[in-house]
N, C-alpha and C positions, 0 to 999 in steps of 0.2 A: 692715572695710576700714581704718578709721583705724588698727588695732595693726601692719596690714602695712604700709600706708605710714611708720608711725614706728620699723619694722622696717628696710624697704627705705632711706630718707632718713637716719636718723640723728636727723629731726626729735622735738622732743615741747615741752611748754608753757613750759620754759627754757628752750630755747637761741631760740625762738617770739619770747619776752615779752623777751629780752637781744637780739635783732634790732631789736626794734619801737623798743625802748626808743633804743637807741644809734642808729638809724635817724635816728628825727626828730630827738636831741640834735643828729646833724649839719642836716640842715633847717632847725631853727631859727638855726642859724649860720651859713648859707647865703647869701651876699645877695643871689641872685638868688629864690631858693625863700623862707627866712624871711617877708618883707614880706608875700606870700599868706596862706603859715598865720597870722602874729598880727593879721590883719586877718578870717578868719575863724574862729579856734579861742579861744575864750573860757576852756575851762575841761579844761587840759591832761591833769591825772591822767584826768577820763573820758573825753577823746577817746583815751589811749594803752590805757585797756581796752577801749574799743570796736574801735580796732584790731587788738589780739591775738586778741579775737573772732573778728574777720574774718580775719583771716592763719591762723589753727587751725581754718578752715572752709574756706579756700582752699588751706593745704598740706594740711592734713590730715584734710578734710572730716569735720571733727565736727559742724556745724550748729550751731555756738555762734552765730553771727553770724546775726540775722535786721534785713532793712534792704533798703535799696534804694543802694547808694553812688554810685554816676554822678549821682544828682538836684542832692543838694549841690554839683559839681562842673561844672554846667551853664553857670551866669552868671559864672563865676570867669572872673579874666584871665590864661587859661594856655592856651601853643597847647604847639609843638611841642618848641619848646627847651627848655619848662617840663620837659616829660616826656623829654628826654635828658638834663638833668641830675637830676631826682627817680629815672632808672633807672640813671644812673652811680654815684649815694649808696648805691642801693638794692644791686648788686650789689656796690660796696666792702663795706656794712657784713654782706652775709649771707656772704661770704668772710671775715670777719672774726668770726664770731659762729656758725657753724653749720659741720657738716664737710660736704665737697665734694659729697658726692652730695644733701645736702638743699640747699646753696646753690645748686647748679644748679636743683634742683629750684621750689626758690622765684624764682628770676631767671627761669625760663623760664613761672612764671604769672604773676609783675610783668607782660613784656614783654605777654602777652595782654592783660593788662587795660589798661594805659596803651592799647594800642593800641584797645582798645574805647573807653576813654574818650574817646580822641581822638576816634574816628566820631561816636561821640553830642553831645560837643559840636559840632563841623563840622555835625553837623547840624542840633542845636538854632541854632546861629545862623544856619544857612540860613534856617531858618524862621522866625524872627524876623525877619531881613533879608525875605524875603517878604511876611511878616504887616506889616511898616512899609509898606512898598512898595505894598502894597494896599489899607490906610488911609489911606496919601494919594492913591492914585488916586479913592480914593469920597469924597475929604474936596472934591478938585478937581473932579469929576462934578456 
């Protein structure tokens, strides 16, 4: 599966790791995005191979990536803007880094997962706002 799609995409583990890389160089220079990551990315060289991991498991499903990613992503202070501009970065730098049929290809599983992520936070803070909500109803009781 993985040689057809790095067949069909164009993709493979450079043009992969020159996405990821040039990616977050933008990110961090971000000023909206930046201030997130260096408040939770401590120790950059292995969070950018953790993510190529994951990006070569997600374009190209080699199962290099084992992890749970949305967890991390749960108590952060990022709604929706966060994620139009982390997917405006995302599909500049895979147009710039990869050929067209694997940037699409990658832009169109970014879009899924921001928008997954999004659910799961929105939910996780539902539930929080719940779980408060109902500790102080039993704290007043």
């Amino acid at each position: 599966m993985t040689d057809e799609i790095m067949r069909q995409t164009g993709l493979n583990d450079d043009n992969l790791t020159a996405l990821v890389h040039r990616f977050y160089q933008k990110v961090r220079a971000d000023q909206m995005l930046a201030p997130i990551f260096a408040e939770h990315v401590q120790d950059w060289d292995a969070h950018l191979a953790r993510l190529v991991e994951f990006w070569s498991s997600v374009a190209l499903m080699t199962g290099r990536y084992h992890g749970a990613p949305v967890i991390p992503h749960l108590d952060m202070p990022i709604g929706a803007v966060h994620f139009a501009r982390w997917l405006a970065l995302f599909r500049e730098t895979a147009a710039e880094t990869c050929p067209t049929t694997g940037a699409a290809h990658l832009v169109e599983r970014a879009e899924r997962i921001a928008r997954a992520f999004q659910m799961a936070i929105a939910t996780h803070t539902a539930e929080k706002s719940n779980q408060r909500k109902n500790d102080a109803q039993l704290r007043s009781d």
